[in-house]
C-alpha positions as CSV (number, residue, x, y, z in Angstrom):
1,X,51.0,24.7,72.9
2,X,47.2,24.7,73.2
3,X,45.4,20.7,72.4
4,X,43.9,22.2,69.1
5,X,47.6,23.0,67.8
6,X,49.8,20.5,65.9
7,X,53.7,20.4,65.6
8,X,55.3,21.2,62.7
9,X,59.1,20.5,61.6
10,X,60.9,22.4,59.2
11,X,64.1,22.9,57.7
12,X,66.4,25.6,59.5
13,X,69.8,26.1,57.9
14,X,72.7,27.7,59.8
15,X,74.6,30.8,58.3
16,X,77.3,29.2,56.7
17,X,74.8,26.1,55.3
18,X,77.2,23.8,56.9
19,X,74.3,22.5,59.2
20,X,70.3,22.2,58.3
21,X,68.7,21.0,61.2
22,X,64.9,20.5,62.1
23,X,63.5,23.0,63.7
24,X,59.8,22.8,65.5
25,X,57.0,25.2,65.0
26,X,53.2,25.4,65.9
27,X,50.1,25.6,63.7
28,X,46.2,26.0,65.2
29,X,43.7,23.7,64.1
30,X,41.2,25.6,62.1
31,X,37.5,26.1,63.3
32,X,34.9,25.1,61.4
33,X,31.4,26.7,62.0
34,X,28.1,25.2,61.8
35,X,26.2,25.5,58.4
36,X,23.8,28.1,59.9
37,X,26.6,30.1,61.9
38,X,28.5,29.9,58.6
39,X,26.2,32.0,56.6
40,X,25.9,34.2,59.8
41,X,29.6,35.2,59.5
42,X,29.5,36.0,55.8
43,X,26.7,38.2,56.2
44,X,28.4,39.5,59.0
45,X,31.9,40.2,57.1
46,X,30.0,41.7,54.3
47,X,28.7,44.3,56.2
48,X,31.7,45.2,57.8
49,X,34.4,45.2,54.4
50,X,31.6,47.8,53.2
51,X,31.8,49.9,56.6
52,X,35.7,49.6,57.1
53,X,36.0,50.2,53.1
54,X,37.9,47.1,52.9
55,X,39.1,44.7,50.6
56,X,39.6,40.8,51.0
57,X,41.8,39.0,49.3
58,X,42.7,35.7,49.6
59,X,45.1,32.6,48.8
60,X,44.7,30.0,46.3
61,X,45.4,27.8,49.3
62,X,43.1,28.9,51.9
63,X,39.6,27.5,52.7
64,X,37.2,27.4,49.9
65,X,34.7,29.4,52.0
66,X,36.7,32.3,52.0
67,X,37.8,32.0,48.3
68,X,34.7,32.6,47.2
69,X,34.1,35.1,49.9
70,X,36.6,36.9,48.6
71,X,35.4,37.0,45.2
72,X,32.0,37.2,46.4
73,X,32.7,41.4,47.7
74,X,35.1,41.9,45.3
75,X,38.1,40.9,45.6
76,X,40.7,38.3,44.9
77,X,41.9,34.8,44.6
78,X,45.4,34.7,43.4
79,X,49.1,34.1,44.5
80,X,51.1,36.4,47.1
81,X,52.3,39.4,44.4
82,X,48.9,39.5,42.8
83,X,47.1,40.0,46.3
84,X,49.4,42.4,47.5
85,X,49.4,44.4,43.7
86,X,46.0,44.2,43.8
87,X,44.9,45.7,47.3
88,X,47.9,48.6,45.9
89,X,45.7,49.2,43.2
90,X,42.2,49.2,45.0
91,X,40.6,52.2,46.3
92,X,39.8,50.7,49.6
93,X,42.1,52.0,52.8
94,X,42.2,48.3,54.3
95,X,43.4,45.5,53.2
96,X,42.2,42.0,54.8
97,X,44.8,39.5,53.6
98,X,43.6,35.6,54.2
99,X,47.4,33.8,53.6
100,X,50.4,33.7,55.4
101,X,52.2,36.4,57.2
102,X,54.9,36.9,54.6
103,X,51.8,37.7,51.9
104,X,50.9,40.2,54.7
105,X,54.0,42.0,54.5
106,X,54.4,42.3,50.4
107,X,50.5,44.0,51.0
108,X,51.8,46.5,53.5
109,X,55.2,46.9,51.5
110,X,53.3,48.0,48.4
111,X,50.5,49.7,50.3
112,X,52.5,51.2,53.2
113,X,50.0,54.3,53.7
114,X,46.6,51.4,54.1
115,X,45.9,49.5,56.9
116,X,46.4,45.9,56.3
117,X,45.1,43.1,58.3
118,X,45.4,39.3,58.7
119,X,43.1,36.6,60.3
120,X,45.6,35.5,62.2
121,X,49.1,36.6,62.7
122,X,50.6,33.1,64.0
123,X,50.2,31.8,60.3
124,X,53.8,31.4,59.4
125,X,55.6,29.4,55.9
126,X,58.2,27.1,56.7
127,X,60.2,29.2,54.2
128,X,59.9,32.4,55.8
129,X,60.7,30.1,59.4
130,X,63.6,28.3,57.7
131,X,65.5,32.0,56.8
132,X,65.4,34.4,59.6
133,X,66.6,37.8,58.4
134,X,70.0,38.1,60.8
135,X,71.1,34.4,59.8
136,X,70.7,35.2,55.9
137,X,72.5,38.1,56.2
138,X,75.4,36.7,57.5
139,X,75.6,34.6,54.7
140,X,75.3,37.2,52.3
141,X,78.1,38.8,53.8
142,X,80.0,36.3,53.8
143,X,79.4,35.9,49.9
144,X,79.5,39.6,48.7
145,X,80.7,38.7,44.8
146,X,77.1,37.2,44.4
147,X,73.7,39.0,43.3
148,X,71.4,38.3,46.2
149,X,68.1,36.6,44.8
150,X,65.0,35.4,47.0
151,X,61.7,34.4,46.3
152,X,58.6,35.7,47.7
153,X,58.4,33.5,50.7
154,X,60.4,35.4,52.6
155,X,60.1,38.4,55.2
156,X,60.4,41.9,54.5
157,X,64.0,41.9,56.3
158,X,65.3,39.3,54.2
159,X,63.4,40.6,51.4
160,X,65.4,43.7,52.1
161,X,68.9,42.8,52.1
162,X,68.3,41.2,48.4
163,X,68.9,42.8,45.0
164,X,65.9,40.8,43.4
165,X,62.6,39.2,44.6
166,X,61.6,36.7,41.9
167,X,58.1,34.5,42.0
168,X,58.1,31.0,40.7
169,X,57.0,32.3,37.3
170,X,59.0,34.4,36.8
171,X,62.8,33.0,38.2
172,X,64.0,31.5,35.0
173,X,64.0,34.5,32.8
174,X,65.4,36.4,36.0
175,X,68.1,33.8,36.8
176,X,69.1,33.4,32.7
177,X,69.2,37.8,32.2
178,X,71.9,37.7,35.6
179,X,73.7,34.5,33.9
180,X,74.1,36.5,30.8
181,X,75.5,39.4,32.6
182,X,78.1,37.3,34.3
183,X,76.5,36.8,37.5
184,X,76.8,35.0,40.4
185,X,73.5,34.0,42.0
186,X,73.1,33.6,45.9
187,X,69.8,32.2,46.0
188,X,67.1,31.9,48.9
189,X,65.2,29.7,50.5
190,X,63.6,27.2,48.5
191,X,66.5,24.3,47.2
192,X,64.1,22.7,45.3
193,X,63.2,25.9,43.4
194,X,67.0,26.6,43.5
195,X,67.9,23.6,42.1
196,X,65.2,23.7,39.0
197,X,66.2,27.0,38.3
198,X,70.1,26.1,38.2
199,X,69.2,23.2,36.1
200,X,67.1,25.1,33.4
201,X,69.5,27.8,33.8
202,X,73.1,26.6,33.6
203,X,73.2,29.6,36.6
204,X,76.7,29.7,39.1
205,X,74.0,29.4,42.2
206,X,74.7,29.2,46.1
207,X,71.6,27.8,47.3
208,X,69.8,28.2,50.8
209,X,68.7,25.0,51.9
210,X,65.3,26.0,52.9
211,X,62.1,23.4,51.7
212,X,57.8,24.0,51.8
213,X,56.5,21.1,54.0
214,X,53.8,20.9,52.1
215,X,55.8,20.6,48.4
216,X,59.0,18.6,50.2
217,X,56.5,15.6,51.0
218,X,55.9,14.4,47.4
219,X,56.8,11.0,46.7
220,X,58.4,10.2,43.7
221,X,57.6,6.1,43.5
222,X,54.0,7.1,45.1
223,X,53.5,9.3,41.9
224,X,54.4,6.6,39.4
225,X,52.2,4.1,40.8
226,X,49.2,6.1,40.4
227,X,50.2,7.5,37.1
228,X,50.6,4.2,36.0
229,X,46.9,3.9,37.3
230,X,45.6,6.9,35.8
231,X,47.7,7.0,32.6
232,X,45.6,9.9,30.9
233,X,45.8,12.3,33.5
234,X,48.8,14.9,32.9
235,X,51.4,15.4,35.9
236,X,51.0,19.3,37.3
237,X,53.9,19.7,39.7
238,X,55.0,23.1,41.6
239,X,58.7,23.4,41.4
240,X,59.1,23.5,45.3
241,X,58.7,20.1,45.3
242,X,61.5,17.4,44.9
243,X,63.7,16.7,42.1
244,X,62.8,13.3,41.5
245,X,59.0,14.5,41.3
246,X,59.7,17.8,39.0
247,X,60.9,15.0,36.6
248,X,57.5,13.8,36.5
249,X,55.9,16.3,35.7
250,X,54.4,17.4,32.4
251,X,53.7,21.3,33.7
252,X,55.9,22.7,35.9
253,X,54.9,26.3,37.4
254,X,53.5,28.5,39.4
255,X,50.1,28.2,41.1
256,X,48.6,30.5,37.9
257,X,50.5,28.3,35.2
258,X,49.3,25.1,37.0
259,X,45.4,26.7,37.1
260,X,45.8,27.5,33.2
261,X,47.2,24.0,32.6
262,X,44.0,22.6,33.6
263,X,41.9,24.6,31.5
264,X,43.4,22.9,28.5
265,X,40.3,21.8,26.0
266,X,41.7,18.2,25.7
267,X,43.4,17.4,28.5
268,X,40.4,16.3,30.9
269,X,42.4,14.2,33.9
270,X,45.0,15.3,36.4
271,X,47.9,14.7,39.2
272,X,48.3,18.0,40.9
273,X,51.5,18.2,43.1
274,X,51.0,21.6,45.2
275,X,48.9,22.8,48.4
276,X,45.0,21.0,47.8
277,X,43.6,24.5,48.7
278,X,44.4,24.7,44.9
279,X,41.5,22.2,43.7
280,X,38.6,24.5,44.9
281,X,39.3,26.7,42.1
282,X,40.4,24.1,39.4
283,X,37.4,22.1,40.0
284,X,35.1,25.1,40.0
285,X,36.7,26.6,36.5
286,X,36.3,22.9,35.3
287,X,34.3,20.9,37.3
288,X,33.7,18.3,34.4
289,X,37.2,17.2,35.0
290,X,39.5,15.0,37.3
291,X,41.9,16.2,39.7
292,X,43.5,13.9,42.0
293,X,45.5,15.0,44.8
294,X,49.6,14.1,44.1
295,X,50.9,11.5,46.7
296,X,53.0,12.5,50.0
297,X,52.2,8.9,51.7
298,X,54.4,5.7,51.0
299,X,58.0,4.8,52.1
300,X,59.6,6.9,54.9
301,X,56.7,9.5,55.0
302,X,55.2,11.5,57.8
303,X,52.9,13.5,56.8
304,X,53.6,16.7,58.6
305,X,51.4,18.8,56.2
306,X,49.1,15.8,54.1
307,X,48.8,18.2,51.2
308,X,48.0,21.3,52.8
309,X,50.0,23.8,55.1
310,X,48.6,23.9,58.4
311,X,49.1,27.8,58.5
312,X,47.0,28.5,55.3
313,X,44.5,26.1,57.4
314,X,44.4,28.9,60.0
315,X,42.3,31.3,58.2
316,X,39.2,30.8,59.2
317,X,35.8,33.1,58.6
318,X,35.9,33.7,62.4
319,X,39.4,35.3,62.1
320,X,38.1,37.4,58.9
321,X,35.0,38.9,61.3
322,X,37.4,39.6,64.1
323,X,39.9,41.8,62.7
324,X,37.2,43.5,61.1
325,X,35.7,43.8,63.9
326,X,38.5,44.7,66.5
327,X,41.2,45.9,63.9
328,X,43.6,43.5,65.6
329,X,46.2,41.6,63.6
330,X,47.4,44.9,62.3
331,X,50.5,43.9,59.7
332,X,52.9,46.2,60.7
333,X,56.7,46.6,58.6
334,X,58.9,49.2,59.4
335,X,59.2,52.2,56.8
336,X,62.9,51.7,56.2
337,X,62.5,47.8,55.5
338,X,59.5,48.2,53.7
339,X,61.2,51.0,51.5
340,X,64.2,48.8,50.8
341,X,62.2,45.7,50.0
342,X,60.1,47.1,47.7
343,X,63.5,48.1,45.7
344,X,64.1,44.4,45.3
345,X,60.2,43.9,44.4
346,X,60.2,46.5,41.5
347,X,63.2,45.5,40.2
348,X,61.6,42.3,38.8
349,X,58.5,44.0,37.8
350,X,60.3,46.8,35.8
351,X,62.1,43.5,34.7
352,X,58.8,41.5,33.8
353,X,57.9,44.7,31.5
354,X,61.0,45.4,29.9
355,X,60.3,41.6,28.6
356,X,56.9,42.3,28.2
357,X,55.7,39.9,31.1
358,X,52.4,40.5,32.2
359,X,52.6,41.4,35.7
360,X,49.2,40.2,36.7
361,X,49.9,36.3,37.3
362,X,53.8,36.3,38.3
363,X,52.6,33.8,40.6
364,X,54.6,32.0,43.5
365,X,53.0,29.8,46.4
């Protein structure tokens, strides 16, 4: 571990879920560039997403420099699916991804002919950490009457071995079609996701007890007390986050539902309870309004993650330059994973039209 990384603990169930330890895993602190090498850089990228005919896309979590970057030449700022349907869809032959590696992996899975590329390759999700491919599929052998189910955060592999991939948006109508049918659900990785689902549901689930470290750190009392000081502002809670916080919450949903909450014409104040990445683009569609950043400080907490993942933090403009400029970072998923994977993908968007779901938006983290 280099001094500019940070330790990070996470949740890492055993195959048979009869253990969840903490296991440890490293994050880089990001660099920040000087205001005048700053607008160096963007120039810089520019010039090369035109010369590699290239596309950026980037997370609702990442730095606001490079959502607007993106934007700025483009293309995107959206969740995982919509970034990885949208670089499908593009003309361009490479992909630059800024996220984490598992939103890597969906691009390459629905764009396995391009060339897709990632500032930095060490920017992992607890999630995706918290379910390694051989583990899970021990446990869905050892559970073959149930329908495997897993949401986005996951790898290719794991992605793989399910029947479904849902997003956060789009699990309950999912989850309620496979009750209906008589179901079983085997779910992965998120428990807190997992147990909203089951609850909204009425679902037979088997959960994975996987957790976000940004979304696990909300604080239930913490976000009473400054309710009760900003009693206007509407509660916007992601559902990987605690059940005694979900409760709270007046919207619960996916980064895109939480982003159309806001722009509600009466509603002008706000608690948001998801990665603070997610502000830069609230504030800028409504910058006349208050957000405030949901509490993870008060009794018992740490503060691994302080509101934002400290992989998402990786992405820097320096990484975007040098892939482009190098072509390192190269996401790479092999053909028979990728093929299988992308069975469990278009399952739910065959799904999402059949109930006339528009696909654009079935957002996750």
């Amino acid at each position: 571990m280099s001094e500019k990384s940070i330790s990070i603990a996470y949740d890492h169930p055993d195959s048979e879920q009869s253990i969840c330890s903490t296991a440890q895993a490293w994050a880089k602190q990001p660099r920040e560039p000087k205001p005048e090498e700053k607008i160096a850089l963007i120039a810089r990228i520019k010039q090369l997403l035109k010369e590699q005919d290239a596309v950026f896309v980037a997370h609702y979590y990442v730095h606001p420099d490079l959502q607007d970057l993106a934007e700025a030449t483009g293309g995107m700022v959206s969740d995982s699916l919509d970034m990885a349907n949208f670089g499908y869809q593009h003309p361009a032959k490479t992909i630059v991804v800024a996220g984490v590696r598992f939103m890597g992996e969906t691009a390459k899975i629905l764009s396995p002919e391009k060339r897709v590329l990632m500032p930095d390759l060490e920017a992992e999700c607890s999630l995706d950490l918290g379910c390694p491919a051989d583990e899970f599929t021990k446990f869905c052998d050892a559970h073959r009457d149930r329908t495997v189910v897993v949401y986005a955060n996951t790898s290719a592999a794991v992605k793989a071995r399910a029947d479904w991939m849902v997003t956060s948006s789009i699990a309950l109508p999912i989850i309620q079609y496979l009750k209906e049918r008589g179901e079983k659900i085997l779910w992965a990785p998120d428990r807190h996701l997992g147990t909203y689902v089951q609850e909204q549901t009425g679902a037979d689930m088997l959960l994975w007890q996987g957790s976000c470290v940004v979304h696990d750190e909300f604080k239930m009392q913490e976000l009473i007390e400054l309710k009760a000081q900003h009693p206007q502002a509407k509660v916007l809670v992601h559902p990987e986050s605690p059940r005694s916080v979900v409760k709270l919450a007046d919207v619960v949903g996916s980064t895109t539902q939480l982003i159309k909450a806001t722009q509600m014409p009466d509603e002008n104040e706000f608690i948001v309870a998801t990665d603070n990445g997610i502000l830069h683009k609230m504030r800028t569609l409504s910058p006349h309004k208050l957000f405030l950043e949901a509490p993870t400080a008060g009794n018992g907490a740490n503060c691994t993650s302080c509101n934002h993942c400290p992989w998402m933090a990786m992405n820097d403009l320096y990484g975007v330059a040098e892939v482009l400029e190098t072509g390192a970072n190269e996401i790479h998923v092999d053909p028979a994973v990728g093929q299988q994977a992308k069975v469990s993908i278009q399952r739910m968007l065959d799904f999402a039209k059949q109930i006339n779901l528009p696909t654009r938006g079935l957002g996750n983290a």
